[in-house]
N, C-alpha and C positions, 0 to 999 in steps of 0.2 A: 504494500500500500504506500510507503513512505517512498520505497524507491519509482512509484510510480510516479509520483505528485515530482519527485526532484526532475525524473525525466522531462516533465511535462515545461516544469520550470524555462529547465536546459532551453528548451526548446524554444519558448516564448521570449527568451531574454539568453539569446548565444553571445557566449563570450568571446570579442574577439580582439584578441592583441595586438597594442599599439606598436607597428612596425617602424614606421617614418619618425616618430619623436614630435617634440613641439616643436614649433614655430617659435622664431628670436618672440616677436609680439608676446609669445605667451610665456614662455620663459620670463621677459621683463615682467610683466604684468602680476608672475607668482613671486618673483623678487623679491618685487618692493612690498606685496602685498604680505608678504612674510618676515622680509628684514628691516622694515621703512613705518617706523609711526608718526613723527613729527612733521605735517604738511611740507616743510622748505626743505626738507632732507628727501622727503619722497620727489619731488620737485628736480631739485638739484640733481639726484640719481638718476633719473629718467631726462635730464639735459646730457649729462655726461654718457648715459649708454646708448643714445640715442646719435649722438656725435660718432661716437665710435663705430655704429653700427652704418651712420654714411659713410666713414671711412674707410672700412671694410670695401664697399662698392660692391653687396651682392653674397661675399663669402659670408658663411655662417658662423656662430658664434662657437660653435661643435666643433670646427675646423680651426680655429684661431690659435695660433705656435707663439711662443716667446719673439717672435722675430717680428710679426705683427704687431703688438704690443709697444716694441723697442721703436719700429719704423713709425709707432704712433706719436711716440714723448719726443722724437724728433721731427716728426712732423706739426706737432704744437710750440716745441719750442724753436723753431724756427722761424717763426711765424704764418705760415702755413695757413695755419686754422681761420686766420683773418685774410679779407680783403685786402688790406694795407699793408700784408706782409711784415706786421710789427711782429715781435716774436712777445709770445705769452711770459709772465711770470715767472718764476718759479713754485710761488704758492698758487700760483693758476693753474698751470700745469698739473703739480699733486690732487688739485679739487675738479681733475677729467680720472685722475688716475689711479686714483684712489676708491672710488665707485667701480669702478674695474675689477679690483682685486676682491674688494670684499663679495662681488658677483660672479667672479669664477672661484670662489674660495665657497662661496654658499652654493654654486650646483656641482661643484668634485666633491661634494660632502660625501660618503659613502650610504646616509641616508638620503639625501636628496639623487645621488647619480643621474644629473643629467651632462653632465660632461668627465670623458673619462679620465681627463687630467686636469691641470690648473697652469695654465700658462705662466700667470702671473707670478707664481711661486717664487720666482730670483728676479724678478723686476724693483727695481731699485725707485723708492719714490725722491724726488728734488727735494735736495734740502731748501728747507724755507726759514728766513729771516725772525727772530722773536723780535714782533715791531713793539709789543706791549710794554716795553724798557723804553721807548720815547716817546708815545702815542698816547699820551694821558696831556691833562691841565694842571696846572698850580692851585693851591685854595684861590687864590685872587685874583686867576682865570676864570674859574668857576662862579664867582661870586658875580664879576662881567658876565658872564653869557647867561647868568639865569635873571639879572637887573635885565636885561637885553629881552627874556622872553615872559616875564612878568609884563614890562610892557607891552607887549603884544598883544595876550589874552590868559584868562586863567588854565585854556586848555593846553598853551603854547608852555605856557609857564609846569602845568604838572606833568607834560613830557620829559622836560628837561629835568625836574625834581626826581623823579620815578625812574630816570635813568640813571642818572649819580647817585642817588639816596639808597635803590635798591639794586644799583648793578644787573639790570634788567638786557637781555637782548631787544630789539627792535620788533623781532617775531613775538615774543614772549609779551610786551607792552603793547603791539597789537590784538594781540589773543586775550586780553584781562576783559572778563564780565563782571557782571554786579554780584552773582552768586558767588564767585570766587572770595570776594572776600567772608570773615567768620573771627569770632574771638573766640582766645583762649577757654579753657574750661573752669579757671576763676575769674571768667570777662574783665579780664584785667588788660590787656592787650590786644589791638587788633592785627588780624593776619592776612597775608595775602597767598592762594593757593596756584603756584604756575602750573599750567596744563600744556601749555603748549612748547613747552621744554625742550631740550637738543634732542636727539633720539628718543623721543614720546616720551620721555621721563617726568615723572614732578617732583616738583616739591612746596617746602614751605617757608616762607618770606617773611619776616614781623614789619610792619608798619608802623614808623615814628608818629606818634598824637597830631603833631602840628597835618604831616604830608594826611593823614586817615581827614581829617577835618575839610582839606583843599577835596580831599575824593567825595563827599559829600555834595559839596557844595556844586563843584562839577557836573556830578550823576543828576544832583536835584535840578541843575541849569535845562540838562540835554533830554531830560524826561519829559515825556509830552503833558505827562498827568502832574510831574512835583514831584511823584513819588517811583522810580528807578524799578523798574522788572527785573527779575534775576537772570532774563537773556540778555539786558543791556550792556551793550560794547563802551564802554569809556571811548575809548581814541577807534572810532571806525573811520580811520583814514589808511591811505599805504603806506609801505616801506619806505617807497619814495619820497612822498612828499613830509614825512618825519624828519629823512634824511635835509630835504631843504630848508625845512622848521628851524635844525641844530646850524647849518651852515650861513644862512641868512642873519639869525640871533649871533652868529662869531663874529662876523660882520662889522655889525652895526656895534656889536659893543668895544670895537679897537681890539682885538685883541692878533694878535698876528699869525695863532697859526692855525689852520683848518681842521680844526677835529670832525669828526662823524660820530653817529650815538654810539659807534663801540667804543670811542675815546672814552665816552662818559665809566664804562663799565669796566675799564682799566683805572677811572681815576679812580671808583669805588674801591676798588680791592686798594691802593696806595694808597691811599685816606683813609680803608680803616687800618690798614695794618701800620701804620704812622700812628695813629688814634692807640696802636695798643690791644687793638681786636688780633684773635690769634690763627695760625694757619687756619685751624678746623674750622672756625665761624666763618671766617672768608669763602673756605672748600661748602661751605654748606647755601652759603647765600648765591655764590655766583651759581651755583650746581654743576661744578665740574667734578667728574670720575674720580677722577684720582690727584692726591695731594701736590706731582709733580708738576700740573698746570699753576697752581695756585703757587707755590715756592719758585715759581719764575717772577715774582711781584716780589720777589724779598731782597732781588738784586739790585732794584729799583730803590725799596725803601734803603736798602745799607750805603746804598752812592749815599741818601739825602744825609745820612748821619757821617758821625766821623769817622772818613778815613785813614787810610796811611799816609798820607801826604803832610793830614794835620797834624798827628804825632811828630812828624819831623820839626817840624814847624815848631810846637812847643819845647821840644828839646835843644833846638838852635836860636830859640827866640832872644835870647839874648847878643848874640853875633848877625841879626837882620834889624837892619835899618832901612 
């Protein structure tokens, strides 16, 4: 009886084995759907494999040797990639090829087996510059460019706050709702929950009293009723024009050198860890993996204090005039 019903099955629903494989499209598509939660990461991935896969010109990604791969990081950094034949980066470069690796490194998985090797495996990523050792402001830079977007308006003004204050990425301070925020469990402080974190990650933010009061008053300005919905977007504006928000506000307040919001989230970690705040609070605010991101900021704060030079200096200070 049982072996009837299975033949019957059999029969109704024959099983037939995928010969051909997937498709690059569908390969990509289970990628990212598998290794990609943070919108600008799934984004970003799907620019870089999609780049790649024009430069292929037709070969499959099943086919792809270590030699493809090399003839590709020379064909970006040559300039290639562009019309203008300017040559990429180096951290340009790493952010086409980088995407690469971790996507033949995730189908030579031996669970995944959709590729039977990994090209990528001795491909060499560009070293790239730590700009975060010059790409920050002074307190009294800071103090400029936020007089600068106070003026403007108060939504201008808690961009810039909410960048420095909480070392926020640009994604991340786009992505804040009204639900996100929530106090403590003796409402003693109020918190801010990042959802839209680097690789889907979250975490949890505290909220100085003064900046919680400006977000109030903010939500209650942009709310059509007074009173702020738990889907309401604080800043629903783009990347880009944040980006012009911070560079127009440098501007106008004299100050000479160009920063971008990720300046702000370098000055944060310098300013608190100057302040006294210790590696692990900094590792926890900004939301980086691991300690050795955040101990790149420590090289920064050790120039500002006394070096070796001043040591000299007060042991000779009596033979300089």
């Amino acid at each position: 009886m049982l072996q009837d019903y299975l033949t019957a099955v059999t029969e109704q629903y024959p099983f037939q084995p995928q010969t051909q494989g997937y498709h690059d499209e569908q390969i990509i598509e289970m990628f990212l759907t598998m290794c990609t939660k943070a919108p600008n990461t799934r984004k970003n991935y799907y620019r870089a494999l999609e780049q790649f896969r024009s430069f292929l010109s037709g070969m499959a990604f099943k086919d792809v040797t270590w030699r493809e791969i090399e003839a590709y990081k020379i064909y970006l950094t040559q300039g290639f990639y562009r019309q203008s034949q300017k040559p990429l980066a180096p951290a340009s470069v790493a952010a086409f090829i980088a995407p690469l690796k971790s996507f033949y490194k995730w189908g030579s998985d031996q669970g995944i087996g959709i590729f039977k090797h990994n090209p990528t495996q001795n491909i060499k990523i560009p070293m790239t510059t730590v700009t975060s050792r010059k790409h920050f402001l002074t307190r009294n830079e800071v103090g400029k460019l936020l007089d600068s977007l106070r003026r403007q308006s108060l939504r201008n003004y808690l961009i810039g706050l909410s960048l420095v204050l909480l070392g926020l990425r640009v994604s991340e301070l786009k992505g804040i709702k009204w639900r996100d925020f929530h106090t403590d469990l003796m409402e003693t402080s109020m918190w801010l929950t990042i959802t839209q974190a680097k690789r889907g990650k979250s975490r949890e933010v505290k909220i100085p009293p003064l900046l919680w009061k400006m977000y109030e008053e903010h939500a209650s300005n942009i709310s059509k009723s007074g009173e702020p919905e738990a889907n309401q977007e604080l800043f629903p504006i783009t990347t880009r024009q944040i980006e012009r928000i911070i560079k127009r506000a440098a501007e106008q307040s004299g100050i000479t050198k160009e920063p971008t919001p990720h300046w702000l989230r370098h000055t944060n970690a310098t300013l608190a860890l100057l302040q006294g705040a210790s590696l692990q609070q900094v590792q926890e605010t900004l939301g980086h993996s691991h300690i050795n991101t955040t101990q790149r900021y420590l090289h920064t704060v050790e120039q500002m204090k006394k070096a070796a030079p001043d040591f000299v200096q007060d042991c000779l200070i009596d033979f300089i005039k």
